[in-house]
C-alpha positions as CSV (number, residue, x, y, z in Angstrom):
1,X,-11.8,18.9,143.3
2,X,-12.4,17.1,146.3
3,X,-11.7,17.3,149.6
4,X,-11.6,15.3,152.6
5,X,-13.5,16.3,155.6
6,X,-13.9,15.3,159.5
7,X,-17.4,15.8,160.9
8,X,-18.7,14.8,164.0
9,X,-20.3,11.4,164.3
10,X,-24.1,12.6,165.4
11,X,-24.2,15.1,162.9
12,X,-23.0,12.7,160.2
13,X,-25.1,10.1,160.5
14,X,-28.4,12.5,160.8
15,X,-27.1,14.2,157.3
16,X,-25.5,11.3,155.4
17,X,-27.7,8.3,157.1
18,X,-31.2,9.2,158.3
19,X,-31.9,12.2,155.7
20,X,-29.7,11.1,153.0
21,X,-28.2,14.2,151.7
22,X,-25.7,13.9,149.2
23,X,-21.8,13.9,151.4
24,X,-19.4,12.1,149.1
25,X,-17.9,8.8,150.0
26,X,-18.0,7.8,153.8
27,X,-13.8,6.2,154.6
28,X,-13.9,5.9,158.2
29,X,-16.2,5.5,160.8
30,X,-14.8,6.5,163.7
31,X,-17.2,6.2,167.1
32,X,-16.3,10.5,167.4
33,X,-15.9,11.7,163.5
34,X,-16.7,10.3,160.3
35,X,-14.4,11.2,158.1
36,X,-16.0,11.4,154.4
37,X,-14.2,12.2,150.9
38,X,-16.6,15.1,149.1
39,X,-16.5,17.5,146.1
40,X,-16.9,20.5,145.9
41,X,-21.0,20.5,145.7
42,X,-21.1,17.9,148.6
43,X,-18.9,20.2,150.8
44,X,-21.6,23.1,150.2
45,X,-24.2,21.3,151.5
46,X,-22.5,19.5,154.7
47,X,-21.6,23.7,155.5
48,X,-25.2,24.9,154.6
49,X,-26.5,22.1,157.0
50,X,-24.6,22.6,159.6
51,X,-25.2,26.2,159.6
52,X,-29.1,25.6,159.3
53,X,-28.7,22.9,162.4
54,X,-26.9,25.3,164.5
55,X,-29.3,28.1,164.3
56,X,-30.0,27.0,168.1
57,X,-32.8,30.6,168.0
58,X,-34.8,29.5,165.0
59,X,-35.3,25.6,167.1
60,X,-36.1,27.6,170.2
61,X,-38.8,29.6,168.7
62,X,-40.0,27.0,166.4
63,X,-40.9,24.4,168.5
64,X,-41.7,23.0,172.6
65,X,-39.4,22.7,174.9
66,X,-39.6,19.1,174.6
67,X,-38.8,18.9,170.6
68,X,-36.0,21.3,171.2
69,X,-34.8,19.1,173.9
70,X,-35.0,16.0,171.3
71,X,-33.1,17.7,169.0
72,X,-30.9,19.3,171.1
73,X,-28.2,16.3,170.6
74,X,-28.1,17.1,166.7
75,X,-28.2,21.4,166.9
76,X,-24.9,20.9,169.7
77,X,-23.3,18.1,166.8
78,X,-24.1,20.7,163.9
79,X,-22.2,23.6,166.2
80,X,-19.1,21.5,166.3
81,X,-19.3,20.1,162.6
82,X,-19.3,24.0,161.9
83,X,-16.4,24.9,163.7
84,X,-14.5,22.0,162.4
85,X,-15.5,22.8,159.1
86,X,-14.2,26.3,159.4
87,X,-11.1,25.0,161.4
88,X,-9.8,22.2,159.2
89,X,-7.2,22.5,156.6
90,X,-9.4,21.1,153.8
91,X,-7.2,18.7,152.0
92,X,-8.0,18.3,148.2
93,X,-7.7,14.4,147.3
């Protein structure tokens, strides 16, 4: 199956750009989302990231105040790529 799937652009280009997790096929780069075409395996791991990301305790405790403030940016884009990800009607291509 696969799916089609919004995600916000800071989180997208950390995940599919800068650590090159598998996402499926990029089809729009938009300067808010990124819109990408996945399976089922690729839609897993954009959730399981996300969620990982968002963990805004396990950066807090794990780190200074000014590497949490670094990555700060990405843990806020991971929040919304969960909640989109939860939200969206995931449409099967």
């Amino acid at each position: 199956m696969q799916y089609q799937i919004e995600i916000p652009s800071l989180f997208a280009e950390d995940h599919s750009l800068y650590r090159d997790i598998p996402s499926g096929d990029l089809i729009k780069e938009g300067k808010l989302l990124w819109t990408f075409r996945c399976n089922e395996e690729e839609l897993a791991e954009w959730i399981s990231d996300a969620e990982f990301y968002s963990d805004r305790e396990h950066w807090k405790m794990g780190m200074g105040s000014e590497d949490y403030a670094y990555l700060l940016p990405i843990i806020k884009s991971a929040e919304r790529t969960v909640k989109r990800l939860k939200g969206q009607r995931l449409h099967e291509q």
